[in-house]
PyMOL Python script that loads the backbone (N, CA, C, O; Angstrom):
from pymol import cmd

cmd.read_pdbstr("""\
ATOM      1  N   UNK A   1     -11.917  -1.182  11.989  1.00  0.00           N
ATOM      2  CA  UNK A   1     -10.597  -0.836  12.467  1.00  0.00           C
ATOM      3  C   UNK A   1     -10.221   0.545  11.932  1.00  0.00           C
ATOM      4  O   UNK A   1     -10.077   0.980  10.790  1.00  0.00           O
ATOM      5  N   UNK A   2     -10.099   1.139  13.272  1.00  0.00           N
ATOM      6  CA  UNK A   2      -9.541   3.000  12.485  1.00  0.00           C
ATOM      7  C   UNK A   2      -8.085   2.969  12.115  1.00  0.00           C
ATOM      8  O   UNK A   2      -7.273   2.592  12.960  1.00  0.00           O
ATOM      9  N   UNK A   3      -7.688   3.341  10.900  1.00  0.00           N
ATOM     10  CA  UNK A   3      -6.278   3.275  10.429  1.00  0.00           C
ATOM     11  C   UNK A   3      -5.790   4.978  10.267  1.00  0.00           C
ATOM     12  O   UNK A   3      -6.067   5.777   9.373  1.00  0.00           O
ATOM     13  N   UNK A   4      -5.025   5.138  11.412  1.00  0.00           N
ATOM     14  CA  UNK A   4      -4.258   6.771  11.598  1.00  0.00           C
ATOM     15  C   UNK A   4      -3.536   6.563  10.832  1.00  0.00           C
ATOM     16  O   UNK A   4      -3.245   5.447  10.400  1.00  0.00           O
ATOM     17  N   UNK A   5      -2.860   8.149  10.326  1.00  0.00           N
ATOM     18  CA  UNK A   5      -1.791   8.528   9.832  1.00  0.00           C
ATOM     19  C   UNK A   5      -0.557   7.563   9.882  1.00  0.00           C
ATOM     20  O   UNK A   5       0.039   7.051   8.935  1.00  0.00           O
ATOM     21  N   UNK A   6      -0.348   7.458  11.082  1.00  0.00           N
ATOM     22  CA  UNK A   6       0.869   6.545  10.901  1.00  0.00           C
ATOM     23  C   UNK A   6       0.917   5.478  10.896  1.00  0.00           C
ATOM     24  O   UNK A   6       2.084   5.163  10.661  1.00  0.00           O
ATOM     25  N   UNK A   7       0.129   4.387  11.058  1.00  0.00           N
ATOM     26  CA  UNK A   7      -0.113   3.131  10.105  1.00  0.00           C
ATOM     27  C   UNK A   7      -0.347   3.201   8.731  1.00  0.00           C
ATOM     28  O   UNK A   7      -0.066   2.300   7.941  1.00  0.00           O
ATOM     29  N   UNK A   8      -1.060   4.689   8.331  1.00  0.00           N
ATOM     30  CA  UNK A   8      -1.298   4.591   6.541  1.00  0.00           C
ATOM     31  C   UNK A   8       0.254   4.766   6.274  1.00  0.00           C
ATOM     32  O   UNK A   8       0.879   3.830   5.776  1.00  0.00           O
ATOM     33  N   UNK A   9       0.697   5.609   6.504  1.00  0.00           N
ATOM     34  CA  UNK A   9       2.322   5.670   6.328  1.00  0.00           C
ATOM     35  C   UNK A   9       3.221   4.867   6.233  1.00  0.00           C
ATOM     36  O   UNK A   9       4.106   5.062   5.399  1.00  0.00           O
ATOM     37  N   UNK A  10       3.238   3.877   6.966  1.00  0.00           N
ATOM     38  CA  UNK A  10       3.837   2.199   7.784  1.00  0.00           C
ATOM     39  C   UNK A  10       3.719   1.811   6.420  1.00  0.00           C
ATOM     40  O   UNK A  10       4.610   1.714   5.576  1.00  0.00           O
ATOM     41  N   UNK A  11       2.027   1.523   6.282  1.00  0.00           N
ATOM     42  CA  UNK A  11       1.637   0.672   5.145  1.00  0.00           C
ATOM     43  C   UNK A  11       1.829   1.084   3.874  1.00  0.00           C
ATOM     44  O   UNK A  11       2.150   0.207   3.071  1.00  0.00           O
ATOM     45  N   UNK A  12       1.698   2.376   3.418  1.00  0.00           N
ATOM     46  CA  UNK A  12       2.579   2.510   2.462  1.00  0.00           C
ATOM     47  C   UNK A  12       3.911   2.316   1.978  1.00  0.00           C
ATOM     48  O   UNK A  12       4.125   1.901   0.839  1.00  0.00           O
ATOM     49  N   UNK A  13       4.995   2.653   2.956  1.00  0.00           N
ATOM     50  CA  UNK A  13       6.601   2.270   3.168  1.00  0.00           C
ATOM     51  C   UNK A  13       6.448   0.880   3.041  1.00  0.00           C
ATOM     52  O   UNK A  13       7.312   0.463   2.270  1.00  0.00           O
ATOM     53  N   UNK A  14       5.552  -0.237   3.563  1.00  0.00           N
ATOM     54  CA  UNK A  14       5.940  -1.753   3.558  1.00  0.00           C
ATOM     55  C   UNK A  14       5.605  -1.714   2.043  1.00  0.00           C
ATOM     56  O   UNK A  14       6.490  -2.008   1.239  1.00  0.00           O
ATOM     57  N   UNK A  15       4.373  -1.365   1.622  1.00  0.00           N
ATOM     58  CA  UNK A  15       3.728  -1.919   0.267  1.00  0.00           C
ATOM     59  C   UNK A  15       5.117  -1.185  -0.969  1.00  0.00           C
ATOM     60  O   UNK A  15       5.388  -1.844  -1.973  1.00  0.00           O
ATOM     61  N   UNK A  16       5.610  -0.274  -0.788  1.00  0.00           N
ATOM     62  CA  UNK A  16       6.604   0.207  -1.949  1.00  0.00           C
ATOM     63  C   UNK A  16       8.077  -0.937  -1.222  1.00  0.00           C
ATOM     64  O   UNK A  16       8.808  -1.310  -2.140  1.00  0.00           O
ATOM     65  N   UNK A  17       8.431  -1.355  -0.105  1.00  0.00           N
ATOM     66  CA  UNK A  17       9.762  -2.092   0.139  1.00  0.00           C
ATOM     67  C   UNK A  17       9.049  -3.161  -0.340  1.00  0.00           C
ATOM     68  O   UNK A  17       9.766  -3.799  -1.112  1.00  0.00           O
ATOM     69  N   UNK A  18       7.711  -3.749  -0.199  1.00  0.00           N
ATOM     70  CA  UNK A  18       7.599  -5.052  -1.100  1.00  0.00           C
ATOM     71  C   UNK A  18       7.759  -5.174  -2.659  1.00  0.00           C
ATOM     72  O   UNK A  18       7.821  -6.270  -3.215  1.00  0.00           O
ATOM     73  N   UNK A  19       7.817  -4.073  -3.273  1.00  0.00           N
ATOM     74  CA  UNK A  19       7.656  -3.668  -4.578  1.00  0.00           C
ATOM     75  C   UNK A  19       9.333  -3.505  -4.699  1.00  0.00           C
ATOM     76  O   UNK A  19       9.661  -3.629  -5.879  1.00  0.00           O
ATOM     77  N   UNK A  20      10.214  -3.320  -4.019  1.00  0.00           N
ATOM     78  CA  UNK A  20      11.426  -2.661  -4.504  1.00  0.00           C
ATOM     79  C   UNK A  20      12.195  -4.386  -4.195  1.00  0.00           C
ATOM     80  O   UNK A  20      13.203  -4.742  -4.806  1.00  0.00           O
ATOM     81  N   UNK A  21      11.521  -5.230  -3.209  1.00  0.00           N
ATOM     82  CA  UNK A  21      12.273  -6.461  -3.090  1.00  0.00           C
ATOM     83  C   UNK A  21      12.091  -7.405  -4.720  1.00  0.00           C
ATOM     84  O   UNK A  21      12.974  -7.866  -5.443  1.00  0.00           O
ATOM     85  N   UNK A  22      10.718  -7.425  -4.862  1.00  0.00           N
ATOM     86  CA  UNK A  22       9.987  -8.201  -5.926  1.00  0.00           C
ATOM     87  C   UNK A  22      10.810  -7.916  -7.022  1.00  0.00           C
ATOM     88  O   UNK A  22      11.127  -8.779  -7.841  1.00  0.00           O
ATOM     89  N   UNK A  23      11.325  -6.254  -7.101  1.00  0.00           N
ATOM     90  CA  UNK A  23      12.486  -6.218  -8.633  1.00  0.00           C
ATOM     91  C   UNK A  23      13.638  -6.590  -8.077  1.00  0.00           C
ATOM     92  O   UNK A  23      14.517  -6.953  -8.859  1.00  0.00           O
ATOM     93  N   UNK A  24      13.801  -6.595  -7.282  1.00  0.00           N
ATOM     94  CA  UNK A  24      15.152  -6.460  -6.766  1.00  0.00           C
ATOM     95  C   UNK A  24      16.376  -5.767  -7.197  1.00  0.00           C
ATOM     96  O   UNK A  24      17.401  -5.985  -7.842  1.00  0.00           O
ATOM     97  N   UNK A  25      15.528  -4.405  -6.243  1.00  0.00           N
ATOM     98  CA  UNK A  25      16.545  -3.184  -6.771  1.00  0.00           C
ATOM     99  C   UNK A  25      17.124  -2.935  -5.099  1.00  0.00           C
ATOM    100  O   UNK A  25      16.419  -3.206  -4.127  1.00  0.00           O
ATOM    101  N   UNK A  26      18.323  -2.455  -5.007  1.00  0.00           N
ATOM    102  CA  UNK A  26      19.188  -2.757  -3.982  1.00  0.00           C
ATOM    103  C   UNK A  26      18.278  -1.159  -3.725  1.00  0.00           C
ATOM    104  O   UNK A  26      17.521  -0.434  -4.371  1.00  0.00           O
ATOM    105  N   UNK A  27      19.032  -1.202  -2.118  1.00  0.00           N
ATOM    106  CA  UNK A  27      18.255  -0.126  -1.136  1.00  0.00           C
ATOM    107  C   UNK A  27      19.651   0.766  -1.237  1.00  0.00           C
ATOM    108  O   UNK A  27      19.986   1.450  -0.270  1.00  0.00           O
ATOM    109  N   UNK A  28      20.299   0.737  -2.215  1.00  0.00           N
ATOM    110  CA  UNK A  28      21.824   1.822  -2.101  1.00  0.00           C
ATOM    111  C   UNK A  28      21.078   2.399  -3.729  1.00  0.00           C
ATOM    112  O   UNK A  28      21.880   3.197  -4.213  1.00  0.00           O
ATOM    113  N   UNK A  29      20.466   2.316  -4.189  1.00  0.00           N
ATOM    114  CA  UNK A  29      20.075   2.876  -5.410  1.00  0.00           C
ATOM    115  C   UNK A  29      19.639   3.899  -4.876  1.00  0.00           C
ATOM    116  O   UNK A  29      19.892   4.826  -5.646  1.00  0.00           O
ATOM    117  N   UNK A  30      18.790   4.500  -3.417  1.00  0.00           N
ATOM    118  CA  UNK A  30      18.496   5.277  -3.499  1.00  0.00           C
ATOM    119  C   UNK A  30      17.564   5.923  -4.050  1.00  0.00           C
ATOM    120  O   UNK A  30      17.770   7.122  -4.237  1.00  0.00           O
ATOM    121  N   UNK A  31      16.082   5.259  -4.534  1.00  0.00           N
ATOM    122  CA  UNK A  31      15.333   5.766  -5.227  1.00  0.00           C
ATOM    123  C   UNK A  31      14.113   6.247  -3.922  1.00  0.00           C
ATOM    124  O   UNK A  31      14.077   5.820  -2.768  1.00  0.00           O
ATOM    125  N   UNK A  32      13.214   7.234  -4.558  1.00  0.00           N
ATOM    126  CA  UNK A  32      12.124   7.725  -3.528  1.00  0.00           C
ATOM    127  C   UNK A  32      11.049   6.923  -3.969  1.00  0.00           C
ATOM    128  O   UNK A  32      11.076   6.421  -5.093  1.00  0.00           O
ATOM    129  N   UNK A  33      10.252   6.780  -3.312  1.00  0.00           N
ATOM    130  CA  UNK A  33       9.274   6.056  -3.405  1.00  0.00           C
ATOM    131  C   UNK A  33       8.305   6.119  -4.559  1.00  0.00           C
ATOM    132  O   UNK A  33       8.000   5.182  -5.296  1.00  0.00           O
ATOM    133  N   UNK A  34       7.921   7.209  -4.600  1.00  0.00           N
ATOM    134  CA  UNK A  34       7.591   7.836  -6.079  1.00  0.00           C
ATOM    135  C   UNK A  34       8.157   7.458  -7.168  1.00  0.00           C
ATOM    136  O   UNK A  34       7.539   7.564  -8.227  1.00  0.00           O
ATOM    137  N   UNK A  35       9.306   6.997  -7.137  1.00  0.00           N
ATOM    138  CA  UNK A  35      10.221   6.919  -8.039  1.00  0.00           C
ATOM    139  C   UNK A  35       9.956   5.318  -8.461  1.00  0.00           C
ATOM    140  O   UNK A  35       9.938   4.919  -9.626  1.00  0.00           O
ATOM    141  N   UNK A  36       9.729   4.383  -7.129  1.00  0.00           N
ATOM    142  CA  UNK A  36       9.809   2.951  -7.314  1.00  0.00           C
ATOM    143  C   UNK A  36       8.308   2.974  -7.997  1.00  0.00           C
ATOM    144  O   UNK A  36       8.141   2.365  -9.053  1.00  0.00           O
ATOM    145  N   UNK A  37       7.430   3.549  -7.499  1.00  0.00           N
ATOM    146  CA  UNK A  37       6.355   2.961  -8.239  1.00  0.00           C
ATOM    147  C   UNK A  37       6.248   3.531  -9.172  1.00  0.00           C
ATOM    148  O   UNK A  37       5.020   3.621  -9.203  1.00  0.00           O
ATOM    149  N   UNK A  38       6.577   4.011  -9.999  1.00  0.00           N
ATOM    150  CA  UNK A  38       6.919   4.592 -11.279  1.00  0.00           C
ATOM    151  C   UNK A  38       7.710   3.296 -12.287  1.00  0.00           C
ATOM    152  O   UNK A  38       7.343   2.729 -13.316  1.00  0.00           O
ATOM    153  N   UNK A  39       8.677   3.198 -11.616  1.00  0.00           N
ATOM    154  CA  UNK A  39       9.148   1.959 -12.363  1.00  0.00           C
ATOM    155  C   UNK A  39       8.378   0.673 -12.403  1.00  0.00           C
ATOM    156  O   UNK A  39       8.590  -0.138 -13.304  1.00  0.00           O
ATOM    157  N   UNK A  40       7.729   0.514 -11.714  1.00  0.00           N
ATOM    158  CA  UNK A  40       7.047  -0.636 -11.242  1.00  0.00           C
ATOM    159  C   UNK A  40       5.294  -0.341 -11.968  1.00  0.00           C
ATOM    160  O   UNK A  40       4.474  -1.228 -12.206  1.00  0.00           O
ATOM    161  N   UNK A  41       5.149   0.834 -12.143  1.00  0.00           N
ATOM    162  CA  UNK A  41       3.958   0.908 -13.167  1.00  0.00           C
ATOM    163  C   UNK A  41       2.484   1.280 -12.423  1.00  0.00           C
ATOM    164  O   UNK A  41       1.357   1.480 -12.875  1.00  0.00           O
ATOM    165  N   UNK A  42       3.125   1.274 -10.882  1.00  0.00           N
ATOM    166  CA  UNK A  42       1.704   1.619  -9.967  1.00  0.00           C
ATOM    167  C   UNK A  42       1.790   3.163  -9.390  1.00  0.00           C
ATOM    168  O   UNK A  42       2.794   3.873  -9.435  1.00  0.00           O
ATOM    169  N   UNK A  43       0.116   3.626  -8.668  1.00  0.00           N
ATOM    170  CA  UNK A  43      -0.241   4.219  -7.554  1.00  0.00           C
ATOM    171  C   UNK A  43       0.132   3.624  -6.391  1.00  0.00           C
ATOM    172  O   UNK A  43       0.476   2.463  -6.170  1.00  0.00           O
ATOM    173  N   UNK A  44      -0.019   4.900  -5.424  1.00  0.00           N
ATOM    174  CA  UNK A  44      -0.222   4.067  -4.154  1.00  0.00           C
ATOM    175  C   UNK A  44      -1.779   3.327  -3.921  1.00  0.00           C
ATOM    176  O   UNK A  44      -2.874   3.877  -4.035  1.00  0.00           O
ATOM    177  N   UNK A  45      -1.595   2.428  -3.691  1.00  0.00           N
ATOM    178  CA  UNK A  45      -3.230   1.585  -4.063  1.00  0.00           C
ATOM    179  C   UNK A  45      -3.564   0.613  -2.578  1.00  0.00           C
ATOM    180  O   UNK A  45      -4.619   0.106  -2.197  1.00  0.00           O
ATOM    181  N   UNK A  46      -2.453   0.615  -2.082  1.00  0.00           N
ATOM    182  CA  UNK A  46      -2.547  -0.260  -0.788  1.00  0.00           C
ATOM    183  C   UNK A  46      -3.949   0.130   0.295  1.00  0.00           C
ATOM    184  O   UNK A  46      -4.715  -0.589   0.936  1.00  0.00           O
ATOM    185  N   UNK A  47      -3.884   0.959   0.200  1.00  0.00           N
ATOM    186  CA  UNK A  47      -4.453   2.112   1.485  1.00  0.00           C
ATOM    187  C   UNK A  47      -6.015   1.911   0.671  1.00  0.00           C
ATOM    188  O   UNK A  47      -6.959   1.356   1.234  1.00  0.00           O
ATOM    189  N   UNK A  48      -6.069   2.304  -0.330  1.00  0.00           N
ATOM    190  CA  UNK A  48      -7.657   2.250  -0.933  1.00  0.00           C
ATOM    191  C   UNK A  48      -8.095   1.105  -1.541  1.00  0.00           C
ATOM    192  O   UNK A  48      -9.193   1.189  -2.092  1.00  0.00           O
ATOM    193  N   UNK A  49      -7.357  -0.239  -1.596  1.00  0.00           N
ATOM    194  CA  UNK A  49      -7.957  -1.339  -1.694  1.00  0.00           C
ATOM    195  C   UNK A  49      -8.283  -2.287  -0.215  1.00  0.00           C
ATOM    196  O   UNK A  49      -8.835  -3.383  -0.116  1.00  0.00           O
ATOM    197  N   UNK A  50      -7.621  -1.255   1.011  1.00  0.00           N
ATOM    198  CA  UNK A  50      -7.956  -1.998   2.116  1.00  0.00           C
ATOM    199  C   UNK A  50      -9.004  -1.088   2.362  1.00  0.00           C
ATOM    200  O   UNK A  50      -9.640  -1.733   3.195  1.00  0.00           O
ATOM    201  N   UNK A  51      -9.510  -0.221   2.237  1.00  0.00           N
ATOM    202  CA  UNK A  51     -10.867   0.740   2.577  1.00  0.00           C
ATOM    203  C   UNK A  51     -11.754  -0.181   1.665  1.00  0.00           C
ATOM    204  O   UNK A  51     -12.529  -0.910   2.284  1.00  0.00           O
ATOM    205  N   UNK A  52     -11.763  -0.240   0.740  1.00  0.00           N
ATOM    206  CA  UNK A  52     -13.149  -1.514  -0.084  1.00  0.00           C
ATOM    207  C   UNK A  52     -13.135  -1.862   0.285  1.00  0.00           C
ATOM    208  O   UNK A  52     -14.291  -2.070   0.654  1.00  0.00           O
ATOM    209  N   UNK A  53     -11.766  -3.018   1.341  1.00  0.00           N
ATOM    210  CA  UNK A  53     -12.636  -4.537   1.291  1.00  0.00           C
ATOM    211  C   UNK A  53     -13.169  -4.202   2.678  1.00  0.00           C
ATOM    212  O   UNK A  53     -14.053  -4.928   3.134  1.00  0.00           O
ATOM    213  N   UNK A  54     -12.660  -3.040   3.485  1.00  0.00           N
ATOM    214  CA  UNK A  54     -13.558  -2.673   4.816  1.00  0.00           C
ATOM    215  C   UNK A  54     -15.208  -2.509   4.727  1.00  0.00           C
ATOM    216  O   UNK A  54     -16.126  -2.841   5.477  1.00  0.00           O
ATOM    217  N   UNK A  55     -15.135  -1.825   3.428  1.00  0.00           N
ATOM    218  CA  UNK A  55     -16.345  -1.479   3.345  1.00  0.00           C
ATOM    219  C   UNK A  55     -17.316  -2.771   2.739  1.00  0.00           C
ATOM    220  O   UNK A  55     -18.293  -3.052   3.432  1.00  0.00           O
ATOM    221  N   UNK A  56     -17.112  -3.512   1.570  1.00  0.00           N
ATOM    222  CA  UNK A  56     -17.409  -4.497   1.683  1.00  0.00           C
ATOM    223  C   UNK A  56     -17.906  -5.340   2.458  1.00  0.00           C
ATOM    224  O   UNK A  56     -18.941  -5.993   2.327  1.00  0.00           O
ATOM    225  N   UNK A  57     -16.842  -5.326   3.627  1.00  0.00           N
ATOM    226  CA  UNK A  57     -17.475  -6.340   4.827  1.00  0.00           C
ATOM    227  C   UNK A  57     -17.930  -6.110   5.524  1.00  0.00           C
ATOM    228  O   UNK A  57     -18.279  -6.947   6.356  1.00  0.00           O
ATOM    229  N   UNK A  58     -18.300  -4.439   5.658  1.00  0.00           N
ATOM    230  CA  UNK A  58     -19.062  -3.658   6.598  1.00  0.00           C
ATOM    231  C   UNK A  58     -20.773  -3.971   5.813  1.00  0.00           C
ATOM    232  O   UNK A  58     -21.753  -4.401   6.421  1.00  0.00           O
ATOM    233  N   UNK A  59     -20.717  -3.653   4.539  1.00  0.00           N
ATOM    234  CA  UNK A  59     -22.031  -4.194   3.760  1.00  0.00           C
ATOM    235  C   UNK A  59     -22.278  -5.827   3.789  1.00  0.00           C
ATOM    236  O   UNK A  59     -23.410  -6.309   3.759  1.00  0.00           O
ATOM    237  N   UNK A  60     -21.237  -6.506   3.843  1.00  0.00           N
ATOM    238  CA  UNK A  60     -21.748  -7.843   4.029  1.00  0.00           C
ATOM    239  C   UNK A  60     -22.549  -8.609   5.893  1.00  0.00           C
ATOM    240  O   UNK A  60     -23.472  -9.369   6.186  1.00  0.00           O
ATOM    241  N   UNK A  61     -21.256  -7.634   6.842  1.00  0.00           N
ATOM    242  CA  UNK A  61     -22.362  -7.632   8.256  1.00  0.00           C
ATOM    243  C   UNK A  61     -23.467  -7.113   8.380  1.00  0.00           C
ATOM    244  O   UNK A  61     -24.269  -7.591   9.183  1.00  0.00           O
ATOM    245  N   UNK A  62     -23.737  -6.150   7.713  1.00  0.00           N
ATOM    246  CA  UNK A  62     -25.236  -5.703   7.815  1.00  0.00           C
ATOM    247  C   UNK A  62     -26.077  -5.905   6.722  1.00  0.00           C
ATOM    248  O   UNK A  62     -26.716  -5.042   6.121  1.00  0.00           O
ATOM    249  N   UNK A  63     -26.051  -6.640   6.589  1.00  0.00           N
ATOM    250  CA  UNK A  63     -27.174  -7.217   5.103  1.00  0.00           C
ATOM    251  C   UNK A  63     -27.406  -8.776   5.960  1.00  0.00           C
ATOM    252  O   UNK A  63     -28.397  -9.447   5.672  1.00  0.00           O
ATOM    253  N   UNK A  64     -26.681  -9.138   6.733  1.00  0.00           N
ATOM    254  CA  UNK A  64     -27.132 -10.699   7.650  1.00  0.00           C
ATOM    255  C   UNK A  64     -27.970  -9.961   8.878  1.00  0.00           C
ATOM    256  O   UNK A  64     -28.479 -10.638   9.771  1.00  0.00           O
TER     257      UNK A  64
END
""", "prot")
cmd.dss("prot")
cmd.show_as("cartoon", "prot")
cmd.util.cbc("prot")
cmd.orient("prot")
């Protein structure tokens, strides 16, 4: 599956609003995204843990 620009984008914005629900910091705080995962102690990691497991399963179809 080819993932463009603007699904990596999408998926980043969902993966930091899942992170800002989980503390539950109101969306009038106003923080940038940068900012939430900062508090929250992460990278953006969404995007390059779905490329492993692509690749992964790209090595697991061709090894059968």
């Amino acid at each position: 599956m080819t993932l463009h620009k603007r699904d990596v984008e999408r998926l980043e914005a969902f993966e930091v609003w899942i992170w800002s629900r989980m503390m539950r910091m109101s969306w009038t705080e106003q923080k940038t995204n940068e900012e939430m995962l900062q508090t929250v102690g992460l990278e953006k990691d969404f995007i390059g843990a779905q490329r492993a497991r692509q690749k992964r399963w790209l090595g697991h179809v061709h090894a059968t």
